[in-house]
C-alpha positions in Angstrom: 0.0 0.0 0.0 2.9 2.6 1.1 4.5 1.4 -2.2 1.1 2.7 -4.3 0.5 5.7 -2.5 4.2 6.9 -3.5 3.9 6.2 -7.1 0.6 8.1 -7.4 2.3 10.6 -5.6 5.4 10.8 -7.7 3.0 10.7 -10.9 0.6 13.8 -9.5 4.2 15.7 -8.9 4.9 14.7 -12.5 2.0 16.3 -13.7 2.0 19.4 -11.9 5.4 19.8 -13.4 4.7 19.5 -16.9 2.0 22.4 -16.5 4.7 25.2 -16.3 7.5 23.8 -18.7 4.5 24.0 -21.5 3.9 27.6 -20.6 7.5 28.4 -20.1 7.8 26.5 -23.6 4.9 28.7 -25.2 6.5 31.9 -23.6 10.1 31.2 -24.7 8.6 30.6 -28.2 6.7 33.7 -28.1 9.4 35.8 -27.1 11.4 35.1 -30.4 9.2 35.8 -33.1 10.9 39.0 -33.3 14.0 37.2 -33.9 12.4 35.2 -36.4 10.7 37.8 -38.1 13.7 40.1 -37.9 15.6 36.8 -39.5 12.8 36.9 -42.3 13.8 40.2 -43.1 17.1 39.7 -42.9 16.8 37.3 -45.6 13.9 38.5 -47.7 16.4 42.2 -47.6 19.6 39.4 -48.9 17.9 37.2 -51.8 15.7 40.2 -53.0 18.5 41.5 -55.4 19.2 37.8 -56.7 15.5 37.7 -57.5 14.7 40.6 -59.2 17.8 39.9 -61.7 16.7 36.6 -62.5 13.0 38.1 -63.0 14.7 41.1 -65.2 16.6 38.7 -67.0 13.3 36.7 -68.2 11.0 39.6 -68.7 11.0 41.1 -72.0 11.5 44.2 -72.5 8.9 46.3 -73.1 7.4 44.5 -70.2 10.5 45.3 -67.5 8.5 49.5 -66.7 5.7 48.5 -67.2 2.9 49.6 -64.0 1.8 47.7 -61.9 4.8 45.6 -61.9 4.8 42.4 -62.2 6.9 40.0 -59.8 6.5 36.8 -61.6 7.0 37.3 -65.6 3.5 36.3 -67.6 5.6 35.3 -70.4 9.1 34.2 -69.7 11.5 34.6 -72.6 15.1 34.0 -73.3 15.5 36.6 -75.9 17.9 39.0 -73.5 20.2 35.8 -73.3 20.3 35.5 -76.6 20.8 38.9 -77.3 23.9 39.2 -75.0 25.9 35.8 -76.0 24.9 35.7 -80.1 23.4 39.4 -80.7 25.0 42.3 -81.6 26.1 43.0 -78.0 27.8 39.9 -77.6 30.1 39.7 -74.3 31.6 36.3 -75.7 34.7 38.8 -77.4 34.8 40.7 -73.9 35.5 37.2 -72.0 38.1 36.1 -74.5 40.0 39.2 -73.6 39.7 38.8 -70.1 41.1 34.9 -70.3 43.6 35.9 -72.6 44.6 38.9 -70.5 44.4 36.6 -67.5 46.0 33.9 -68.2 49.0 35.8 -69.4 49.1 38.0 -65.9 49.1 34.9 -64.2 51.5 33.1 -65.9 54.0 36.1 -66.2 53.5 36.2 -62.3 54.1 33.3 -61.4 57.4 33.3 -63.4 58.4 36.2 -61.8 57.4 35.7 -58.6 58.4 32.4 -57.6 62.1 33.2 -58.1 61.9 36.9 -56.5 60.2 35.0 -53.3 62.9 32.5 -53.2 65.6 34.8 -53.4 63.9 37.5 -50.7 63.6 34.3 -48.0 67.1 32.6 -48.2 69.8 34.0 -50.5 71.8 36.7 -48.7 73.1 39.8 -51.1 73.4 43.1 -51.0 70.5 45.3 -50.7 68.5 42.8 -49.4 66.2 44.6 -46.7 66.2 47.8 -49.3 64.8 45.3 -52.4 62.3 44.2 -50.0 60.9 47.3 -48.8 61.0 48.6 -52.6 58.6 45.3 -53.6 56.6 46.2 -50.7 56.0 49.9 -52.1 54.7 49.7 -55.0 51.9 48.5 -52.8 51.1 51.7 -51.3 50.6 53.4 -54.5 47.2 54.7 -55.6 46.2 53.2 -59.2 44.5 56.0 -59.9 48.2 57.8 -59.7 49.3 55.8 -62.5 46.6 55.8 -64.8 48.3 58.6 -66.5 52.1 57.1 -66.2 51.0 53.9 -67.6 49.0 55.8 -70.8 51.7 57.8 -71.9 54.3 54.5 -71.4 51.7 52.3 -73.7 51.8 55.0 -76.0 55.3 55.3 -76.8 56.2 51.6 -76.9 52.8 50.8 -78.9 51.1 48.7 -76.5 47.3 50.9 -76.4 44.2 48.4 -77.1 46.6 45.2 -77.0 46.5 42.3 -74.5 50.0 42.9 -74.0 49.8 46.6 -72.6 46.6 45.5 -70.4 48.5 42.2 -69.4 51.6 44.3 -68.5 49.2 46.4 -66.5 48.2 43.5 -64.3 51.6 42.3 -64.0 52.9 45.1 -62.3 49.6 45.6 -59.9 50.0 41.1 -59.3 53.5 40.7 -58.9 54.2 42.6 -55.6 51.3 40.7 -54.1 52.4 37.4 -55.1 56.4 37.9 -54.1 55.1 38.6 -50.7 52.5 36.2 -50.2 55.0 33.4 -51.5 58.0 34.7 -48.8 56.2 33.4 -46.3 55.5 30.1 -47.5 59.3 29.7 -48.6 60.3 30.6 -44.8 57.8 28.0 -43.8 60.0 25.2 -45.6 63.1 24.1 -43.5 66.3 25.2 -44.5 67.7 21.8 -43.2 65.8 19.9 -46.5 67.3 22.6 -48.5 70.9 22.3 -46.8 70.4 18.2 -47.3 69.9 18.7 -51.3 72.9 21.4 -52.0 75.4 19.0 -49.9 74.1 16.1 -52.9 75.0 18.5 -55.1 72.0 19.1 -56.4 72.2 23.3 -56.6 70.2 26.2 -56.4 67.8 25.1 -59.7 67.7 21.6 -59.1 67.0 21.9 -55.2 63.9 25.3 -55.9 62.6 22.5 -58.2 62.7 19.3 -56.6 62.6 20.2 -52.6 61.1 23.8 -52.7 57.9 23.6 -54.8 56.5 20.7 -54.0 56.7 21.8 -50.9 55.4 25.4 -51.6 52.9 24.1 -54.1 49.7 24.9 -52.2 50.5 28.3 -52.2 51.3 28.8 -55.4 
């Protein structure tokens, strides 16, 4: 008998329990829909843009000023794509230019670069602190400084409305950046694998491309 009497009372303390933790429940819900809703907004304020592109981009358009607007295109058409990859506004010439231009900056700084780094992290010469801080100041120059500077250069040596005077452009805003990015990934490596591969001989060349890169190659 004791044995009943203190389940059943165990199971009406039970009870009485769960009463509050549902209202606490239903109050801590209530108290964040404004955090929801200021979440909704949040997100409605983030995807808008993405949405009203993709409804500009299907609308025709006679139809894209037209009052009231319309949110969802009544007749969705693919004539502005066409227009912009095979019309007469093509931007398929535009992206060939920037690969080509691209490619080339890349390339050209990466063969630059790779060596410059190498030689600013463990060869010891003359100058070595000054050639540093030069690299590292050509950083702090405005572009729009040398808009001017790099027309009247182009226009002596011939290289206006060419991929070679826009790709030697890039090459001098890219290869600053990428010597000293790269330093620090050459310090990384330990000099004792480099010391290991000159004492077999192997040289400066031989050891940068068999011990240095590999080890360097994520951040190249």
């Amino acid at each position: 008998v004791a044995e009943r009497v203190t389940r059943t009372e165990s199971q009406t303390r039970v009870r009485r329990d769960a009463v509050p933790r549902k209202r606490k429940a239903r109050r801590f819900s209530l108290r964040r829909v404004p955090f929801y809703f200021l979440i909704a907004l949040i997100f409605v304020y983030t995807v808008f843009p993405f949405y009203w592109a993709i409804r500009s981009a299907l609308t025709a358009q006679g139809d894209l000023f037209r009052t009231p607007v319309q949110y969802i295109p009544l007749e969705p058409t693919l004539a502005n794509y066409r227009e912009v990859i095979f019309g007469a506004s093509s931007i398929v010439p535009n992206i060939w230019s920037s690969v080509v231009v691209a490619t080339g900056a890349t390339l050209l700084t990466m063969l630059f670069a790779v060596p410059a780094a190498y030689a600013l992290a463990r060869l010891r010469y003359p100058a070595k602190r000054a050639s540093g801080f030069y690299v590292l100041a050509t950083q702090m120059l405005p572009p729009v400084g040398l808009i001017i500077p790099y027309y009247l250069v182009l226009q002596k040596i011939g290289g206006l409305d060419s991929y070679s005077g826009l790709t030697l452009i890039y090459l001098t805003f890219s290869l600053p950046f990428a010597v000293w990015l790269m330093v620090s990934y050459f310090e990384d490596v330990p000099l004792e694998m480099e010391e290991a591969a000159l004492l077999d001989r192997a040289g400066r060349l031989r050891t940068l491309w068999y011990v240095i890169l590999p080890q360097v190659r994520g951040g190249i």
